[in-house]
mmCIF entry with sequence, helices, sheets and N, C-alpha, C, O atoms, coordinates in Angstrom:
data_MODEL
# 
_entry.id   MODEL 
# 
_entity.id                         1 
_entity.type                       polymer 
_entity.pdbx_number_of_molecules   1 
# 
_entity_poly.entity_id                      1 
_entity_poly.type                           'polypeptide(L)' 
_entity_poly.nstd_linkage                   no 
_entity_poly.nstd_monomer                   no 
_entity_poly.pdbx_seq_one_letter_code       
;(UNK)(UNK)(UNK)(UNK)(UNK)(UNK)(UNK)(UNK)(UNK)(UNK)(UNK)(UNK)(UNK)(UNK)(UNK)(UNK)
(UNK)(UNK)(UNK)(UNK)(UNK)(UNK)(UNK)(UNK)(UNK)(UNK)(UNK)(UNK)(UNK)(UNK)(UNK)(UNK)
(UNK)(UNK)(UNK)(UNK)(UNK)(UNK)(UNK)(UNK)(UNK)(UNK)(UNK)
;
_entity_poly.pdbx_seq_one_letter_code_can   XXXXXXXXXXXXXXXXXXXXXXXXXXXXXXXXXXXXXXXXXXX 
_entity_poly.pdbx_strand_id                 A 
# 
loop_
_entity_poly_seq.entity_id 
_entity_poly_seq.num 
_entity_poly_seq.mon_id 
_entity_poly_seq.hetero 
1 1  UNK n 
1 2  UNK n 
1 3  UNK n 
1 4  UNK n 
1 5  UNK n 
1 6  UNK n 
1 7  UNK n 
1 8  UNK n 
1 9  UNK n 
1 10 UNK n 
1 11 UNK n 
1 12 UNK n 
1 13 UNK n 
1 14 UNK n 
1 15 UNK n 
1 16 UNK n 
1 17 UNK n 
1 18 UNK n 
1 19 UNK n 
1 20 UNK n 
1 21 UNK n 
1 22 UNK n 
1 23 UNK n 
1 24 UNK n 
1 25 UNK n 
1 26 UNK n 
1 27 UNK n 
1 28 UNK n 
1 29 UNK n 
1 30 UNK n 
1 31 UNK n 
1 32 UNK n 
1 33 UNK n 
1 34 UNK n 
1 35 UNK n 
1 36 UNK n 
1 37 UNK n 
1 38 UNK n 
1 39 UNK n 
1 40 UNK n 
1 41 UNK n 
1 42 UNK n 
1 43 UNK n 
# 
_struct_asym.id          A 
_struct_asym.entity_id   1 
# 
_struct_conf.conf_type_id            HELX_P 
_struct_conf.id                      HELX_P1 
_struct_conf.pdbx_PDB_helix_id       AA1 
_struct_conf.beg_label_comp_id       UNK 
_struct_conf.beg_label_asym_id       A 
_struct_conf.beg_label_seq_id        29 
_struct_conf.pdbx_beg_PDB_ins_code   ? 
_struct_conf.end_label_comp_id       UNK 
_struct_conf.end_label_asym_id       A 
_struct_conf.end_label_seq_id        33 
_struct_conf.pdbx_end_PDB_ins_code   ? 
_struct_conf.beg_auth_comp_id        UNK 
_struct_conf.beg_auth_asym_id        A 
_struct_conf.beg_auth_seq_id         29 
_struct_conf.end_auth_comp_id        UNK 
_struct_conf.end_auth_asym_id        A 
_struct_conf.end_auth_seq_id         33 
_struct_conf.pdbx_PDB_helix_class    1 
_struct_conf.details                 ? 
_struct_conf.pdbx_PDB_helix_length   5 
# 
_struct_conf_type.id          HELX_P 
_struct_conf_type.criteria    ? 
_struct_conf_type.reference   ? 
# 
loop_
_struct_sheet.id 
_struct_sheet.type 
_struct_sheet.number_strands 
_struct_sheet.details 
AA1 ? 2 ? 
AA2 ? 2 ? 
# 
loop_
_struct_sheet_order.sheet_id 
_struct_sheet_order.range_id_1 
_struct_sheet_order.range_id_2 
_struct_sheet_order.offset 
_struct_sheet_order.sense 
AA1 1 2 ? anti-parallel 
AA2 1 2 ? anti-parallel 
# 
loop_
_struct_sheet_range.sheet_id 
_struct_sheet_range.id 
_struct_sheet_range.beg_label_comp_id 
_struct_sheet_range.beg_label_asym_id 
_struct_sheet_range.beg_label_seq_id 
_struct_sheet_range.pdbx_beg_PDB_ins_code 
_struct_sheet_range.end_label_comp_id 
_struct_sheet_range.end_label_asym_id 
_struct_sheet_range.end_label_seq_id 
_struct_sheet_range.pdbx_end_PDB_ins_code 
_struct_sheet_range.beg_auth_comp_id 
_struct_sheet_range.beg_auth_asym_id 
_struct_sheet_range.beg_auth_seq_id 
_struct_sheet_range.end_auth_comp_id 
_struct_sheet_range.end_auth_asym_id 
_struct_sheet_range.end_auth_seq_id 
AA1 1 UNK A 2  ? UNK A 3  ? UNK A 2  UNK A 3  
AA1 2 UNK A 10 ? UNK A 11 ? UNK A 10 UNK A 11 
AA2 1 UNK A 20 ? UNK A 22 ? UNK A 20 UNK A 22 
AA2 2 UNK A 25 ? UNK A 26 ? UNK A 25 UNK A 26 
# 
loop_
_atom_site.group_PDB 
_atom_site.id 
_atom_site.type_symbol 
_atom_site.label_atom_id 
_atom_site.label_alt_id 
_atom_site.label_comp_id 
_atom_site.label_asym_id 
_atom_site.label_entity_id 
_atom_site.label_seq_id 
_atom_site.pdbx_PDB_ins_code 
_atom_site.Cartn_x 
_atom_site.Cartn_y 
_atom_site.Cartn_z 
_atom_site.occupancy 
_atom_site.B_iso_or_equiv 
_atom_site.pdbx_formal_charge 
_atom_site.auth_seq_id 
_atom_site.auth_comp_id 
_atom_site.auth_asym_id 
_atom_site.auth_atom_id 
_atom_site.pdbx_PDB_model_num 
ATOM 1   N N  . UNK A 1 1  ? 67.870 -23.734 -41.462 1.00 0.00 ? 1  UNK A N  1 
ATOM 2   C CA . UNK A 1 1  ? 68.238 -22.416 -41.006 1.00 0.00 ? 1  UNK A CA 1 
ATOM 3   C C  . UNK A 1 1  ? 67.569 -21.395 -41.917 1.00 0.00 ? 1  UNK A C  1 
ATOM 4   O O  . UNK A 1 1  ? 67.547 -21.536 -43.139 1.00 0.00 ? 1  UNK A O  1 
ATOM 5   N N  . UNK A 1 2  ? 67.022 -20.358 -41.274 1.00 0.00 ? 2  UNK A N  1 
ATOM 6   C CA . UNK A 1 2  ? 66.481 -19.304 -42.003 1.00 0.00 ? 2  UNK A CA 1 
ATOM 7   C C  . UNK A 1 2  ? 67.347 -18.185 -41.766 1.00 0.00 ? 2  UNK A C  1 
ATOM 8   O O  . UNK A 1 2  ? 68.236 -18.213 -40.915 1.00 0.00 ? 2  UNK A O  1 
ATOM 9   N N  . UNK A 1 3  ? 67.063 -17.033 -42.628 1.00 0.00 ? 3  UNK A N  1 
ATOM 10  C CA . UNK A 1 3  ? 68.105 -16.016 -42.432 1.00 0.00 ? 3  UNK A CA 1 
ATOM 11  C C  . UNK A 1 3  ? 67.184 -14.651 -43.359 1.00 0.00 ? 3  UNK A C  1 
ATOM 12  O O  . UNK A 1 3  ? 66.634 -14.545 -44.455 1.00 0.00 ? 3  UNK A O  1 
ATOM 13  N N  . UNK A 1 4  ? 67.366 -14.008 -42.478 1.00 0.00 ? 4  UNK A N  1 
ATOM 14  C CA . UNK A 1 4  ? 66.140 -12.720 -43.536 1.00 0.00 ? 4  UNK A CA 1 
ATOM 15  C C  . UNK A 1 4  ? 67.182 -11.721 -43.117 1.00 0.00 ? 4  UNK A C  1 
ATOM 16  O O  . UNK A 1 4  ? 68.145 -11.686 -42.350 1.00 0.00 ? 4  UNK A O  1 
ATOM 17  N N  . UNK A 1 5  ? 66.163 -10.409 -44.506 1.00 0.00 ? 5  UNK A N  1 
ATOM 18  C CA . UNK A 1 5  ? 67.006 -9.588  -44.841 1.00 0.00 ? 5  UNK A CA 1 
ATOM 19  C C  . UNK A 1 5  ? 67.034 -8.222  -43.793 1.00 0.00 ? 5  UNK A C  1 
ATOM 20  O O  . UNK A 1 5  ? 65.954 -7.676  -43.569 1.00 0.00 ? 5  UNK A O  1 
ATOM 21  N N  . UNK A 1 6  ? 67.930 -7.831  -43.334 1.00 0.00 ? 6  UNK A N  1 
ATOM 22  C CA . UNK A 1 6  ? 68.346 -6.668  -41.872 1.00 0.00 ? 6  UNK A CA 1 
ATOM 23  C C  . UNK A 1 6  ? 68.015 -7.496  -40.729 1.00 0.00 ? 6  UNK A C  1 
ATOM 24  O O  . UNK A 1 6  ? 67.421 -6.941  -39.804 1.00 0.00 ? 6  UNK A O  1 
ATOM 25  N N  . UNK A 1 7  ? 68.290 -8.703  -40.633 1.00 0.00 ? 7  UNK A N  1 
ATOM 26  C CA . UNK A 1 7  ? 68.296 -9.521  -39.085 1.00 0.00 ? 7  UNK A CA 1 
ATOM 27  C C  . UNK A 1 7  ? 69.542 -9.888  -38.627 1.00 0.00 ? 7  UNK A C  1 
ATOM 28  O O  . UNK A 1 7  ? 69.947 -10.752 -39.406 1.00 0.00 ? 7  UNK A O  1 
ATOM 29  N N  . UNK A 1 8  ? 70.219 -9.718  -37.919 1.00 0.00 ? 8  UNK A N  1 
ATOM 30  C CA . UNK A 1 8  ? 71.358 -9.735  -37.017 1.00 0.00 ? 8  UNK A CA 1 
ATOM 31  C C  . UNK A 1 8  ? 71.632 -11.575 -37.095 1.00 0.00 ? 8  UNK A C  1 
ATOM 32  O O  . UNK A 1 8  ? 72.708 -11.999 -37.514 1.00 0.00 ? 8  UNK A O  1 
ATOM 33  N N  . UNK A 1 9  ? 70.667 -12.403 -36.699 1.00 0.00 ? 9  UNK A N  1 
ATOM 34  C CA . UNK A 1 9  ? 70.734 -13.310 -36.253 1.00 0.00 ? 9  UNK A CA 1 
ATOM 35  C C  . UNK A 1 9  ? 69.981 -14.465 -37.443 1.00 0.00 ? 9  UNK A C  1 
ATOM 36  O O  . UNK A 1 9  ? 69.017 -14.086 -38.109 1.00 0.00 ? 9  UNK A O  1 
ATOM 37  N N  . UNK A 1 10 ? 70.480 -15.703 -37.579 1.00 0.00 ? 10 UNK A N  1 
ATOM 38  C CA . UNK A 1 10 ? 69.155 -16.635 -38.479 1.00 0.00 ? 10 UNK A CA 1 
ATOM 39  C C  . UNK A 1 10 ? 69.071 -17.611 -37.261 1.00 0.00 ? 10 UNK A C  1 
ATOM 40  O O  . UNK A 1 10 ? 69.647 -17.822 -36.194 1.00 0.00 ? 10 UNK A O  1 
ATOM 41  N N  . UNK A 1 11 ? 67.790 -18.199 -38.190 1.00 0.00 ? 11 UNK A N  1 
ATOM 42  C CA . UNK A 1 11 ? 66.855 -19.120 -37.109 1.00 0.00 ? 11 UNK A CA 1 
ATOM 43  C C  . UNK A 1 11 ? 66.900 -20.462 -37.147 1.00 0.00 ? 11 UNK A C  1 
ATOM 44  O O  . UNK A 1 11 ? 67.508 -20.805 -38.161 1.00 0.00 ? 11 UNK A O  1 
ATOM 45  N N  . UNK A 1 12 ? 66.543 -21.362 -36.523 1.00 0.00 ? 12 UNK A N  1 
ATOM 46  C CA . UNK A 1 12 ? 67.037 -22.670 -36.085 1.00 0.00 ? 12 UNK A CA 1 
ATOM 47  C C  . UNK A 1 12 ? 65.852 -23.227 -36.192 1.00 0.00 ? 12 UNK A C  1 
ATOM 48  O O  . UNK A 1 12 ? 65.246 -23.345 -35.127 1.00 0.00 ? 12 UNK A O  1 
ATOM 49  N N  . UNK A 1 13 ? 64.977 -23.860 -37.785 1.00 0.00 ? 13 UNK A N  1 
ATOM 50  C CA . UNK A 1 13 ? 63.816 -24.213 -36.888 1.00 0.00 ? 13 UNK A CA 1 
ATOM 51  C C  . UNK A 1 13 ? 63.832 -26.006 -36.751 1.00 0.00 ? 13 UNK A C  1 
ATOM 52  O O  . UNK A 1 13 ? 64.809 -26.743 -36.883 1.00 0.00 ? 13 UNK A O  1 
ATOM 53  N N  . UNK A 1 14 ? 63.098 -26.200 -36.594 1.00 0.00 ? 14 UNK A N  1 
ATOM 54  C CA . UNK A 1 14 ? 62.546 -27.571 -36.330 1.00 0.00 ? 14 UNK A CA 1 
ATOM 55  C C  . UNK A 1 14 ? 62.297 -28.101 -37.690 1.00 0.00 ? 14 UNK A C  1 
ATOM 56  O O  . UNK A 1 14 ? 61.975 -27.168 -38.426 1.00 0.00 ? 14 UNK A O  1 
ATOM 57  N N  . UNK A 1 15 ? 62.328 -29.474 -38.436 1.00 0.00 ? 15 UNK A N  1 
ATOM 58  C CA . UNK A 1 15 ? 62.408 -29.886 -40.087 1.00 0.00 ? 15 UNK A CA 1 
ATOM 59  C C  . UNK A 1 15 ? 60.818 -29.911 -39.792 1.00 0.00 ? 15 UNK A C  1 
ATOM 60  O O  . UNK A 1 15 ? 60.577 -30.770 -40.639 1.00 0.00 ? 15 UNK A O  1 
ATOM 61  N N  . UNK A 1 16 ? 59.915 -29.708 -39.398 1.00 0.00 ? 16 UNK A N  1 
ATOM 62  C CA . UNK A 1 16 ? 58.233 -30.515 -39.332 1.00 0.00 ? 16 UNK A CA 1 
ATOM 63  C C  . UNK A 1 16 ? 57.556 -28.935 -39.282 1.00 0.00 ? 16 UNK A C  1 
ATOM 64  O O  . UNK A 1 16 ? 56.348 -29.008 -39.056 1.00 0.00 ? 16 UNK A O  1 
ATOM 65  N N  . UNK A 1 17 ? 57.809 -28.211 -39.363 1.00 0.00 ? 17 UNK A N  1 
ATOM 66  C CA . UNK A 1 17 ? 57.708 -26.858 -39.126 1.00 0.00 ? 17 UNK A CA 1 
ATOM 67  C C  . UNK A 1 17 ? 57.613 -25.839 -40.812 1.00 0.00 ? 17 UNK A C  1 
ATOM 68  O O  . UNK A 1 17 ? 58.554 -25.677 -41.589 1.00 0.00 ? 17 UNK A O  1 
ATOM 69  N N  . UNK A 1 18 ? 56.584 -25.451 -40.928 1.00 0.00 ? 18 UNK A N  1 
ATOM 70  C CA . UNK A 1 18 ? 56.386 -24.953 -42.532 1.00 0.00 ? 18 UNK A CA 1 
ATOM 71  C C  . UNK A 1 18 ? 56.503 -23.355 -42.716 1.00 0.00 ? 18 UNK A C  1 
ATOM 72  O O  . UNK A 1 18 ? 55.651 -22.467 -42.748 1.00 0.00 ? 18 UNK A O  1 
ATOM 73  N N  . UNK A 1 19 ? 58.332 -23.354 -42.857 1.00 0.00 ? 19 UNK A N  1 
ATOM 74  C CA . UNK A 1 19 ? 58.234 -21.880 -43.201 1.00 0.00 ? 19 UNK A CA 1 
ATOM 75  C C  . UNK A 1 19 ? 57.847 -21.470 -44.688 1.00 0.00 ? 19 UNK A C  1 
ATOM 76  O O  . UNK A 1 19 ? 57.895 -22.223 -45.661 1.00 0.00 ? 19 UNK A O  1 
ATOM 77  N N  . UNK A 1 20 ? 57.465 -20.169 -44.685 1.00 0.00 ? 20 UNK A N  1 
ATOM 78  C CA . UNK A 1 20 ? 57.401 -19.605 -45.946 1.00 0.00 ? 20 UNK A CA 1 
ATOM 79  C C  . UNK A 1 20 ? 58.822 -19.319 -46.750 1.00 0.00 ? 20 UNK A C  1 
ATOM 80  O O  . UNK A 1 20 ? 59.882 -18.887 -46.297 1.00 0.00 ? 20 UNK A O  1 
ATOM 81  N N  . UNK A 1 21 ? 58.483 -19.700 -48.074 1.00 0.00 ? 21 UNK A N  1 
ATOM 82  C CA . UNK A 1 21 ? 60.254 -19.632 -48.794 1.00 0.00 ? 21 UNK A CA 1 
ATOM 83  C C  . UNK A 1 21 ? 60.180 -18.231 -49.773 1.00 0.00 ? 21 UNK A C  1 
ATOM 84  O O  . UNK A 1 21 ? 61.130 -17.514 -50.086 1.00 0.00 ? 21 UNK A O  1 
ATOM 85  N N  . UNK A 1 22 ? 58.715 -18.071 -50.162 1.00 0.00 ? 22 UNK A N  1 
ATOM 86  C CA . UNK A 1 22 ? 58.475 -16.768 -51.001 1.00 0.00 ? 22 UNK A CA 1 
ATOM 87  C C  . UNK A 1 22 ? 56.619 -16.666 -51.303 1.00 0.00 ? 22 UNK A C  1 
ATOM 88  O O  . UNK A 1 22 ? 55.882 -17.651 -51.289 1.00 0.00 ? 22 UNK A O  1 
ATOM 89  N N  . UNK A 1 23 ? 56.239 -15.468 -51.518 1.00 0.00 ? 23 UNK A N  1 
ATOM 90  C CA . UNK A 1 23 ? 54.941 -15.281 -51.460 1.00 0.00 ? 23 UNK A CA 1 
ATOM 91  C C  . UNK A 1 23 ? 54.048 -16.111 -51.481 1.00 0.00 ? 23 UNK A C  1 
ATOM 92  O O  . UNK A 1 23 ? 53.450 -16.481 -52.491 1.00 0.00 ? 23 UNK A O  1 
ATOM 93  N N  . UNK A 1 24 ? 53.845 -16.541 -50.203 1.00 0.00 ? 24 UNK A N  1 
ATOM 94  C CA . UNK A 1 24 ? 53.096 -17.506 -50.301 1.00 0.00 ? 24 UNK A CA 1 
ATOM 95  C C  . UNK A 1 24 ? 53.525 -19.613 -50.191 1.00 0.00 ? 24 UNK A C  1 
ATOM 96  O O  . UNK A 1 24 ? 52.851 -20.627 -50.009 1.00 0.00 ? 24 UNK A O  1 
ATOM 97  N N  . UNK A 1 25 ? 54.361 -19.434 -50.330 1.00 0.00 ? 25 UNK A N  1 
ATOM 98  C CA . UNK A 1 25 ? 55.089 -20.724 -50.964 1.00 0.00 ? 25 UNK A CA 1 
ATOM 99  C C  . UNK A 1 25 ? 55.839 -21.450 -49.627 1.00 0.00 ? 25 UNK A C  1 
ATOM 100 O O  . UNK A 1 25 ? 56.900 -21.081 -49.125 1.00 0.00 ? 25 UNK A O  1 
ATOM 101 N N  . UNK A 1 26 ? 55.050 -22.505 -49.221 1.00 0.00 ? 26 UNK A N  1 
ATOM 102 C CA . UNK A 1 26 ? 55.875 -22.804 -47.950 1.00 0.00 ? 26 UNK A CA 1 
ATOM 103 C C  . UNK A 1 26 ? 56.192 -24.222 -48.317 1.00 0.00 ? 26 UNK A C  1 
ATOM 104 O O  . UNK A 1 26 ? 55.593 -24.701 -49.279 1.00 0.00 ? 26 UNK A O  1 
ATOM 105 N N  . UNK A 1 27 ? 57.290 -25.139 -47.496 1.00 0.00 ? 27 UNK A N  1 
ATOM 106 C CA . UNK A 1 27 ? 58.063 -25.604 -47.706 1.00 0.00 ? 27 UNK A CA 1 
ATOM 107 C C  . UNK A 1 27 ? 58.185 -27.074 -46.420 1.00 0.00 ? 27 UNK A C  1 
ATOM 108 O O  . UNK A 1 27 ? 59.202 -27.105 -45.726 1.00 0.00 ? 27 UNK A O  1 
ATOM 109 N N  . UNK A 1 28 ? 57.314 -27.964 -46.262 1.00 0.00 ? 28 UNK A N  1 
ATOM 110 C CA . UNK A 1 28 ? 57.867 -28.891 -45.038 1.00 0.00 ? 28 UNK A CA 1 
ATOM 111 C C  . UNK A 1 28 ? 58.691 -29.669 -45.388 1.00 0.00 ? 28 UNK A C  1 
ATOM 112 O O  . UNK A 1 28 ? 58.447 -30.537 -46.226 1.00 0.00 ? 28 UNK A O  1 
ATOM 113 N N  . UNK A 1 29 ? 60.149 -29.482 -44.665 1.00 0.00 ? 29 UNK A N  1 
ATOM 114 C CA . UNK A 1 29 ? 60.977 -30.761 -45.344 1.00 0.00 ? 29 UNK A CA 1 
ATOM 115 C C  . UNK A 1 29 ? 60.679 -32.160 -44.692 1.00 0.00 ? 29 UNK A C  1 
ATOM 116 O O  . UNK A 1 29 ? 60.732 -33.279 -45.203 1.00 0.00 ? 29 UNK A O  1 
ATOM 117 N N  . UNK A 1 30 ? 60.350 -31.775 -43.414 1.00 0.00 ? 30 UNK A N  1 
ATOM 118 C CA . UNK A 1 30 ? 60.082 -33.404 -42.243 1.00 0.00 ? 30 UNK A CA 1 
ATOM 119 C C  . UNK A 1 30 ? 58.720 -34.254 -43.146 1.00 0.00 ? 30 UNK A C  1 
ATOM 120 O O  . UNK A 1 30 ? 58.621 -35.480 -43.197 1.00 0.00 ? 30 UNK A O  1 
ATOM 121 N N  . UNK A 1 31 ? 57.883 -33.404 -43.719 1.00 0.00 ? 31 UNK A N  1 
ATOM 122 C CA . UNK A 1 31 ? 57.048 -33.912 -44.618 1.00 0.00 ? 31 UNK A CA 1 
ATOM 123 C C  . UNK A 1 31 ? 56.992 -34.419 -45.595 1.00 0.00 ? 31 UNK A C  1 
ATOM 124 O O  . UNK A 1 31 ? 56.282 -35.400 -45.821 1.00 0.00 ? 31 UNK A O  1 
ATOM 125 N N  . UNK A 1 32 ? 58.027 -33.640 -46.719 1.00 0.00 ? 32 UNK A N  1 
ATOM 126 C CA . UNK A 1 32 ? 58.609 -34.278 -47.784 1.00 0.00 ? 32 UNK A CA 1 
ATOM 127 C C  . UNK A 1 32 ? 59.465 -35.085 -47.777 1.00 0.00 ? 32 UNK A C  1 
ATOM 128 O O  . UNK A 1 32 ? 59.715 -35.723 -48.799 1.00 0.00 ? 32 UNK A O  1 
ATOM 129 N N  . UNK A 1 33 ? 60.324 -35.324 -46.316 1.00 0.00 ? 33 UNK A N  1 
ATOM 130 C CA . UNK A 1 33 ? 61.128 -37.004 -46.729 1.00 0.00 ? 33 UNK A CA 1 
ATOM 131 C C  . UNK A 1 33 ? 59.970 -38.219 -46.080 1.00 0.00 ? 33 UNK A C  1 
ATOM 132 O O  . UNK A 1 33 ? 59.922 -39.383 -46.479 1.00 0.00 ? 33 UNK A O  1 
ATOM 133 N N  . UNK A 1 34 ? 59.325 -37.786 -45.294 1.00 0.00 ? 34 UNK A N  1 
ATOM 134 C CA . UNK A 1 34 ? 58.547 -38.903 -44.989 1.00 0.00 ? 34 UNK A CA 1 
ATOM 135 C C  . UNK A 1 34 ? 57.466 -39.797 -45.946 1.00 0.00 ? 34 UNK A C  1 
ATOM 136 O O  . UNK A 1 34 ? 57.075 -40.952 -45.778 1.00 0.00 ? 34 UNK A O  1 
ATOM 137 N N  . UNK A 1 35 ? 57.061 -38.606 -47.248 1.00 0.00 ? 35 UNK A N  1 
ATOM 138 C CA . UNK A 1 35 ? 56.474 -38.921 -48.133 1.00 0.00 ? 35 UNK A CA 1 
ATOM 139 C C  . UNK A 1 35 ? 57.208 -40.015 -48.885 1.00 0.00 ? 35 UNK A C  1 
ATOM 140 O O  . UNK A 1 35 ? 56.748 -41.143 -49.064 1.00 0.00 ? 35 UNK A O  1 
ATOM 141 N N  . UNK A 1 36 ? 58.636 -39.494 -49.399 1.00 0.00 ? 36 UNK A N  1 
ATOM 142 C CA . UNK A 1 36 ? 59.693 -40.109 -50.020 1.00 0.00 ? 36 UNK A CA 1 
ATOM 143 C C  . UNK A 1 36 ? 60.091 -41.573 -49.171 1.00 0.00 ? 36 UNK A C  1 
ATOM 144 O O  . UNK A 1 36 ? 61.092 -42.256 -49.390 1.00 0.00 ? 36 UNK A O  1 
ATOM 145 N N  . UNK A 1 37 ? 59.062 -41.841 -48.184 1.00 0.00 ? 37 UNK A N  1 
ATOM 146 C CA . UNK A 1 37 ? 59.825 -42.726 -47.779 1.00 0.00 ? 37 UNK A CA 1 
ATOM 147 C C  . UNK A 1 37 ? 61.171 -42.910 -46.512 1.00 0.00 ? 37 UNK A C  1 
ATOM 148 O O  . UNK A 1 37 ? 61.255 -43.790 -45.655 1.00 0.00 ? 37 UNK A O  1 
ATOM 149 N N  . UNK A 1 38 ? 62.129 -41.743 -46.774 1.00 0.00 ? 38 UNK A N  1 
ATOM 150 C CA . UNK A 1 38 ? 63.244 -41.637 -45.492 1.00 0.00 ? 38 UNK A CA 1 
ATOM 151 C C  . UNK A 1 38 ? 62.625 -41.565 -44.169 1.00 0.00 ? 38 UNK A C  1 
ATOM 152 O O  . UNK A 1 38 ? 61.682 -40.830 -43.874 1.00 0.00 ? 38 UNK A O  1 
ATOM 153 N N  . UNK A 1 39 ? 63.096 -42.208 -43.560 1.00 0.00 ? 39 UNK A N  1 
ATOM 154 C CA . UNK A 1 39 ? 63.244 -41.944 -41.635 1.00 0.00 ? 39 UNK A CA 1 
ATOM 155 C C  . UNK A 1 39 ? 64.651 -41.518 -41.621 1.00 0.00 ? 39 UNK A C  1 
ATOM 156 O O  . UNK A 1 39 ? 65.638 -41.762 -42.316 1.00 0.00 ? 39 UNK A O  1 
ATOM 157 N N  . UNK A 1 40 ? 64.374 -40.722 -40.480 1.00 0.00 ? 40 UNK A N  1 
ATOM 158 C CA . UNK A 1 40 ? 65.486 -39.891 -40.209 1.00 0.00 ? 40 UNK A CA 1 
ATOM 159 C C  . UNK A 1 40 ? 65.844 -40.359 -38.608 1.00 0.00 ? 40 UNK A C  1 
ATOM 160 O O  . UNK A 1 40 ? 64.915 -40.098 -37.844 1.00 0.00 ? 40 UNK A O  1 
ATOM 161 N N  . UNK A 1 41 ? 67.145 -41.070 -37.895 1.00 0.00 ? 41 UNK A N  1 
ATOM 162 C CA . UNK A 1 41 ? 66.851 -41.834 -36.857 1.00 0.00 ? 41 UNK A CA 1 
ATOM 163 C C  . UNK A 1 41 ? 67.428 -40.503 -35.757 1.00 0.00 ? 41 UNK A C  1 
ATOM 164 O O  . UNK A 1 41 ? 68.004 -39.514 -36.210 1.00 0.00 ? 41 UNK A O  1 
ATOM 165 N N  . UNK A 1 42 ? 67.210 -40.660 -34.584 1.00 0.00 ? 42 UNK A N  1 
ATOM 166 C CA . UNK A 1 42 ? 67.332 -39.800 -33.662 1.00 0.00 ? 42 UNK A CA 1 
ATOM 167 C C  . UNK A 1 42 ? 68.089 -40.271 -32.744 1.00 0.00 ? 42 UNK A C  1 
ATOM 168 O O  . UNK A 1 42 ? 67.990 -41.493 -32.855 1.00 0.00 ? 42 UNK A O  1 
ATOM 169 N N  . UNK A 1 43 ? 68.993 -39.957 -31.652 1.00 0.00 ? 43 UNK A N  1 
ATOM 170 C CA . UNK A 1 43 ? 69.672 -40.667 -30.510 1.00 0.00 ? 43 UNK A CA 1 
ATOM 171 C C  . UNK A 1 43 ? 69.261 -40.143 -29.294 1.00 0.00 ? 43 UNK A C  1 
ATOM 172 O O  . UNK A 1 43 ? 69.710 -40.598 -28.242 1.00 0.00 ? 43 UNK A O  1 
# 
């Protein structure tokens, strides 16, 4: 979930999806557990 500053609403994204966290600095989590090894199972 993202959430910025004067937005009514936060956002829902997808884990494989590379938001920015601060200037410049982005962040894939679906990337970083797959590196680590985790699967994440789905139904």
């Amino acid at each position: 979930m993202v959430a910025e500053r004067n937005a009514d609403a936060w956002l829902t994204m997808d884990w494989h999806r590379d938001p920015e966290l601060t200037d410049g600095q982005f962040f894939n989590i679906g990337q970083y557990l797959a590196d680590e090894g985790i699967t994440i199972e789905t139904s």
